[in-house]
N, CA, C and O atoms as a GROMACS GRO file, in nm:
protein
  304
    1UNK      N    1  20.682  21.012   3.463
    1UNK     CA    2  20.643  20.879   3.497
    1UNK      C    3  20.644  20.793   3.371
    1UNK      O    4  20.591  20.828   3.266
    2UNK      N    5  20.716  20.667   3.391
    2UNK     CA    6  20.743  20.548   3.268
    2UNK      C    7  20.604  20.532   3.222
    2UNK      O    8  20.528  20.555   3.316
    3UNK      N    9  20.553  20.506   3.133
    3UNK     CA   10  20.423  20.430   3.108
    3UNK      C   11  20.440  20.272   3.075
    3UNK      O   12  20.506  20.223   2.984
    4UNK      N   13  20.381  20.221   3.151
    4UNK     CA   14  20.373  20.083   3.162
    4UNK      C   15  20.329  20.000   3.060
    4UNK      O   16  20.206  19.998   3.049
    5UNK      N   17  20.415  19.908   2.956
    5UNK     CA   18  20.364  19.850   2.830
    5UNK      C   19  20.271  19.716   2.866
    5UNK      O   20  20.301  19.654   2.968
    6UNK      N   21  20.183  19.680   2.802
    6UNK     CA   22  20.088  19.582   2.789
    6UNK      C   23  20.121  19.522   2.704
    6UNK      O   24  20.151  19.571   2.595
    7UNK      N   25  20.125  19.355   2.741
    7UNK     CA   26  20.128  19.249   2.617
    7UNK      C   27  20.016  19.264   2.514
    7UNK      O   28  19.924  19.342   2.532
    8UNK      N   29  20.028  19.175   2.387
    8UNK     CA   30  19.968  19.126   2.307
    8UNK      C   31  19.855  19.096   2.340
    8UNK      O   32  19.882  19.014   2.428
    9UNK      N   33  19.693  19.104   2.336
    9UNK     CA   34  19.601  18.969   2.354
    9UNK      C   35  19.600  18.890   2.291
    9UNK      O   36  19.616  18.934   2.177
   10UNK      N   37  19.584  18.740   2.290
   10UNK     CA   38  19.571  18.649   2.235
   10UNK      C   39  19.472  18.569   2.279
   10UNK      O   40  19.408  18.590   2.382
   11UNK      N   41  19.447  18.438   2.172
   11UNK     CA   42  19.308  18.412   2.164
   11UNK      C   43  19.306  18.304   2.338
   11UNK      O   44  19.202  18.254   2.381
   12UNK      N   45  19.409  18.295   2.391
   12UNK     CA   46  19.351  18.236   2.526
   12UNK      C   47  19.338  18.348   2.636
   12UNK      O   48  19.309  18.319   2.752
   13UNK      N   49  19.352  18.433   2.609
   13UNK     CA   50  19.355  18.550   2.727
   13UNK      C   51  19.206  18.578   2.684
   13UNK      O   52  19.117  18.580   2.769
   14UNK      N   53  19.185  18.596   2.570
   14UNK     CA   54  19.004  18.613   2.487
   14UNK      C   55  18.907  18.574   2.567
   14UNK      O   56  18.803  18.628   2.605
   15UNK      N   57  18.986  18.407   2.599
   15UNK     CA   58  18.873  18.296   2.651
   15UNK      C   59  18.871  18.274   2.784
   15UNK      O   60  18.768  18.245   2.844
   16UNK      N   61  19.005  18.288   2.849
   16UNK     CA   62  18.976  18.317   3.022
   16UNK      C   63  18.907  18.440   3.026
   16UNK      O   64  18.810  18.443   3.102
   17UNK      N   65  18.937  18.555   2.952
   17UNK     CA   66  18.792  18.700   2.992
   17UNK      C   67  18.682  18.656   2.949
   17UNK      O   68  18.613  18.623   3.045
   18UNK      N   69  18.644  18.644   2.881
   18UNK     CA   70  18.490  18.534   2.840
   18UNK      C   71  18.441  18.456   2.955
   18UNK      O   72  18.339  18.478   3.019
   19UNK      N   73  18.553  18.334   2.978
   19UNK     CA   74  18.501  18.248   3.136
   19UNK      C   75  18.493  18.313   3.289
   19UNK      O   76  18.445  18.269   3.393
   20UNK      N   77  18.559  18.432   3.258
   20UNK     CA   78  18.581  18.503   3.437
   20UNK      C   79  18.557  18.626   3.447
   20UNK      O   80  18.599  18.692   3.542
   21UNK      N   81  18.466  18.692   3.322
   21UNK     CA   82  18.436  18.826   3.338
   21UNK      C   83  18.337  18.795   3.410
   21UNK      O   84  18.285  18.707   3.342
   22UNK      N   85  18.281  18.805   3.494
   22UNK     CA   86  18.134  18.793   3.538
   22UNK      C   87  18.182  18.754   3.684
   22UNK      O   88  18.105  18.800   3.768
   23UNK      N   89  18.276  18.690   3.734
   23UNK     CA   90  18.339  18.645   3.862
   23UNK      C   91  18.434  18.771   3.887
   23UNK      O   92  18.421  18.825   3.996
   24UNK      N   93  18.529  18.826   3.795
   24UNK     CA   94  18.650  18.880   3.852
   24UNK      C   95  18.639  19.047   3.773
   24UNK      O   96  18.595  19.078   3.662
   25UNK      N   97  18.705  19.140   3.895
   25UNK     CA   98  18.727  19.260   3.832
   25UNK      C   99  18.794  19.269   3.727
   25UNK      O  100  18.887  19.190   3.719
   26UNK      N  101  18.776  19.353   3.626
   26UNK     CA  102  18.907  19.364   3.504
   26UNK      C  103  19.030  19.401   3.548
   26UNK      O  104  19.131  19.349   3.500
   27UNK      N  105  19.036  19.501   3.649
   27UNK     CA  106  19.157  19.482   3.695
   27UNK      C  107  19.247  19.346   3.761
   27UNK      O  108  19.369  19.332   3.753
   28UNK      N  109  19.152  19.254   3.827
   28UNK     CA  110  19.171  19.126   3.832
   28UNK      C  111  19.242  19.033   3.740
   28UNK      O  112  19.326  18.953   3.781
   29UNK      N  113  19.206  19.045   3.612
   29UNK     CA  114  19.142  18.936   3.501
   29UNK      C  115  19.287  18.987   3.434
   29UNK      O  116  19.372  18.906   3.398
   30UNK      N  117  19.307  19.145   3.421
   30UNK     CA  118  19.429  19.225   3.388
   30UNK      C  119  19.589  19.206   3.465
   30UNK      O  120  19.697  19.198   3.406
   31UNK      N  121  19.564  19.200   3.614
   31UNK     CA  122  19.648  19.116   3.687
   31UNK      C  123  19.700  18.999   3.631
   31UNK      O  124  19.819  18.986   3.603
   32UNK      N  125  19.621  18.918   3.616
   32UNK     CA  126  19.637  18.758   3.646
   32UNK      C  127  19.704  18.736   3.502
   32UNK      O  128  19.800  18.660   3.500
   33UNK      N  129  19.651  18.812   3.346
   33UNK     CA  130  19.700  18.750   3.272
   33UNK      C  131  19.813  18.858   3.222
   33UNK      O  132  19.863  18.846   3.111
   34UNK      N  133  19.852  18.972   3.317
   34UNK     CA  134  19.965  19.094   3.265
   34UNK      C  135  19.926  19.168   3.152
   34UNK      O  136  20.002  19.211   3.065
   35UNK      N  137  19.767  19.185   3.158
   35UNK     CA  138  19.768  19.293   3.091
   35UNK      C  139  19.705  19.411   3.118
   35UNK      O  140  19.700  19.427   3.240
   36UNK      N  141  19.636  19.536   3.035
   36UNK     CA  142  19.568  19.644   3.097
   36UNK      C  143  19.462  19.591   3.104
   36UNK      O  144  19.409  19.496   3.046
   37UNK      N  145  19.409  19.723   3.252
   37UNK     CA  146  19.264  19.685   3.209
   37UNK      C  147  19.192  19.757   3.122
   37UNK      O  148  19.072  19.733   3.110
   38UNK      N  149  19.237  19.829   3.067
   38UNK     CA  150  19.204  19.856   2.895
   38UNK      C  151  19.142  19.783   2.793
   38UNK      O  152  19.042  19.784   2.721
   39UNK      N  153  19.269  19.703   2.822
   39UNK     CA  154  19.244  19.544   2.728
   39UNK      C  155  19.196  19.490   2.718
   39UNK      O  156  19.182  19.430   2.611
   40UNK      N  157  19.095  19.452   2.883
   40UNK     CA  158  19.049  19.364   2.916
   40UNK      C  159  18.848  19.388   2.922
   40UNK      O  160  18.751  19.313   2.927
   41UNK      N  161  18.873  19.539   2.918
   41UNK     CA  162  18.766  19.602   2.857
   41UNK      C  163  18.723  19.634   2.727
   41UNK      O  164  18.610  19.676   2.700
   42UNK      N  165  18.821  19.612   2.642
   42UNK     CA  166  18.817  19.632   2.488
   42UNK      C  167  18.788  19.488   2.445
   42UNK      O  168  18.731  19.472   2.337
   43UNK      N  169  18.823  19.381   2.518
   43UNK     CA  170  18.797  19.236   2.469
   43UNK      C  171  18.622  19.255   2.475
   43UNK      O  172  18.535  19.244   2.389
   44UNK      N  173  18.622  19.286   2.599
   44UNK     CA  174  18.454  19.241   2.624
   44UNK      C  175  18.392  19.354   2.542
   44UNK      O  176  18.290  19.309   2.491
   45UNK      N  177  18.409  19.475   2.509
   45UNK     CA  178  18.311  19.553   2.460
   45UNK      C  179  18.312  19.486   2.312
   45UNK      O  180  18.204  19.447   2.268
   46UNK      N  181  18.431  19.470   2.234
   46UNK     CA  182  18.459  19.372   2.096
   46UNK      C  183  18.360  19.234   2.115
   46UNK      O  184  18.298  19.216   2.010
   47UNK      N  185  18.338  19.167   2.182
   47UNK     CA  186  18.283  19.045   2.203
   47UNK      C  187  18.159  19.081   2.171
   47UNK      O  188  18.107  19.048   2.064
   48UNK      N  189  18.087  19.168   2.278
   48UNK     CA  190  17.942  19.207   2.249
   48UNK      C  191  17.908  19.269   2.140
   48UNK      O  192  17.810  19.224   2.080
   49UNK      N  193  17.957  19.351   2.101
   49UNK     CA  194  17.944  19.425   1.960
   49UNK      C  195  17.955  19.263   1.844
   49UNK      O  196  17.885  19.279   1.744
   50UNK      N  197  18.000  19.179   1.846
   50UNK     CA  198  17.992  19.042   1.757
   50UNK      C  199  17.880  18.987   1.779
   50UNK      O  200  17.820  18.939   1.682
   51UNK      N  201  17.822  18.980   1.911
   51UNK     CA  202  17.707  18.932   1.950
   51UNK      C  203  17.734  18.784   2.073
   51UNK      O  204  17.673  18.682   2.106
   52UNK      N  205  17.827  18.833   2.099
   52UNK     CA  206  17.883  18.726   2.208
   52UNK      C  207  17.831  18.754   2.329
   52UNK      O  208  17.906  18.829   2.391
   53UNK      N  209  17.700  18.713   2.408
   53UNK     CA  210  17.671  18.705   2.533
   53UNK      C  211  17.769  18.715   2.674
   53UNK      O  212  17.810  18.620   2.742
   54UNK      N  213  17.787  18.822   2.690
   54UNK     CA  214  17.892  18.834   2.797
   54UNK      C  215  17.780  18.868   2.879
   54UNK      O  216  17.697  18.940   2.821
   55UNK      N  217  17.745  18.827   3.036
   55UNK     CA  218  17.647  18.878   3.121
   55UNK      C  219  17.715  19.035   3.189
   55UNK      O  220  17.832  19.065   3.211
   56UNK      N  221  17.601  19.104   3.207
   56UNK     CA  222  17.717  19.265   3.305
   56UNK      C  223  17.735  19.221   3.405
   56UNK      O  224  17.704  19.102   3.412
   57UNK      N  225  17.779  19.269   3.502
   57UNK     CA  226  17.857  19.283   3.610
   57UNK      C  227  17.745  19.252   3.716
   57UNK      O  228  17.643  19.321   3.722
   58UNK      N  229  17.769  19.146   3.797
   58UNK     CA  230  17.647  19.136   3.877
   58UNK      C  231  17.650  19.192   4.011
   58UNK      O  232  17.546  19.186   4.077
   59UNK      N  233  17.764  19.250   4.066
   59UNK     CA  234  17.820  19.285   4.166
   59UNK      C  235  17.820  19.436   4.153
   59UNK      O  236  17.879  19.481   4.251
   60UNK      N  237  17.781  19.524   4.079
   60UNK     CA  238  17.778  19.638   4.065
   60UNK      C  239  17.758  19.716   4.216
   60UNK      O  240  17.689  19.666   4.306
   61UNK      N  241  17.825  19.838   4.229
   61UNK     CA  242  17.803  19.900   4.348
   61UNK      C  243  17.713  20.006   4.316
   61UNK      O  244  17.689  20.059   4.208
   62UNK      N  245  17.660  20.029   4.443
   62UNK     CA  246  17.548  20.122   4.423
   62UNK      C  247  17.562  20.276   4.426
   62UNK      O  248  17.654  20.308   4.501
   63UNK      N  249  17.508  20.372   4.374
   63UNK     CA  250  17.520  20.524   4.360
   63UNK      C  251  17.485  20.524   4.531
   63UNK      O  252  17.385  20.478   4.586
   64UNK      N  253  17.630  20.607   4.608
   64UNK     CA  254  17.589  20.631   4.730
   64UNK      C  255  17.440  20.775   4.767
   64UNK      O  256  17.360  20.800   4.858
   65UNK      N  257  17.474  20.826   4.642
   65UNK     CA  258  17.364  20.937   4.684
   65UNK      C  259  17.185  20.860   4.635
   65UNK      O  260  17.087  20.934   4.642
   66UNK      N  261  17.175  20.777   4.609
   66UNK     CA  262  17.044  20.711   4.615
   66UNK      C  263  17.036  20.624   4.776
   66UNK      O  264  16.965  20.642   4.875
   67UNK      N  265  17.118  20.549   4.754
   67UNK     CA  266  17.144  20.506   4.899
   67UNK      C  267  17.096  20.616   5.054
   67UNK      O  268  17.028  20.579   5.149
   68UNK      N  269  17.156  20.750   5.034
   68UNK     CA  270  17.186  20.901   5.100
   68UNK      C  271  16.992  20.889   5.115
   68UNK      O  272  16.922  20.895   5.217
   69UNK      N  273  16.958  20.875   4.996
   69UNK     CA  274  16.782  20.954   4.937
   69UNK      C  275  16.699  20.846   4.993
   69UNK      O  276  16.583  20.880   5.016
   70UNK      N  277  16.726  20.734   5.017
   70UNK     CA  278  16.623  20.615   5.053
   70UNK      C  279  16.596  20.578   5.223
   70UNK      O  280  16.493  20.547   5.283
   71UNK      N  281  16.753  20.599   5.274
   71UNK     CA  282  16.748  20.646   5.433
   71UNK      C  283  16.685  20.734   5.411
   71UNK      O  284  16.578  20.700   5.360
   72UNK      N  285  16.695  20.833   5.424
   72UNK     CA  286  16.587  20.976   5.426
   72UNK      C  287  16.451  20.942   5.380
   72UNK      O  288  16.365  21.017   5.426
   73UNK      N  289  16.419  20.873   5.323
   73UNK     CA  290  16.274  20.836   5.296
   73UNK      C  291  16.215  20.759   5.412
   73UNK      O  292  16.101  20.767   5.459
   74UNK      N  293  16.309  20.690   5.444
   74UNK     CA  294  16.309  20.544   5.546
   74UNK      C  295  16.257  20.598   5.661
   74UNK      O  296  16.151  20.553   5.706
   75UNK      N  297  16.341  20.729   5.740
   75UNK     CA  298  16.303  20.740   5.832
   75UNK      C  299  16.242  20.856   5.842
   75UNK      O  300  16.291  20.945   5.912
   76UNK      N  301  16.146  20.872   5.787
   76UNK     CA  302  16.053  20.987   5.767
   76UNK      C  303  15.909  20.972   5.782
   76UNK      O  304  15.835  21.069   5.766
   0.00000   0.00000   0.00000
């Protein structure tokens, strides 16, 4: 299997992940501007480590086996 090359980042790809991490998946954000989502995870972990306020992920999904443990509590 080919491995698929990734552009350059540059400093506007920086600043749309900065404005739309918090709205869009990295695979999203990786889509839209052709690159990995590698990349697009290495921007933001680089950002925070500077001290750049990136908010986490507010959409996070939940561990199904807590979910599994809380029904079971529920109807008990």
């Amino acid at each position: 299997m080919a491995r698929r090359r990734s552009r350059l980042v540059t400093k506007e790809d920086v600043k749309f992940i900065y404005e739309n991490y918090s709205k869009m998946t990295a695979v999203e954000i990786a889509e839209k501007l052709g690159i990995s989502r590698y990349q697009v995870t290495k921007v933001v972990s680089e950002l925070r480590k500077r001290g750049v306020d990136i908010p986490k992920k507010a959409g996070k999904r939940r561990n199904p086996i807590d979910e599994f443990v809380e029904e079971l509590k529920k109807g008990q």
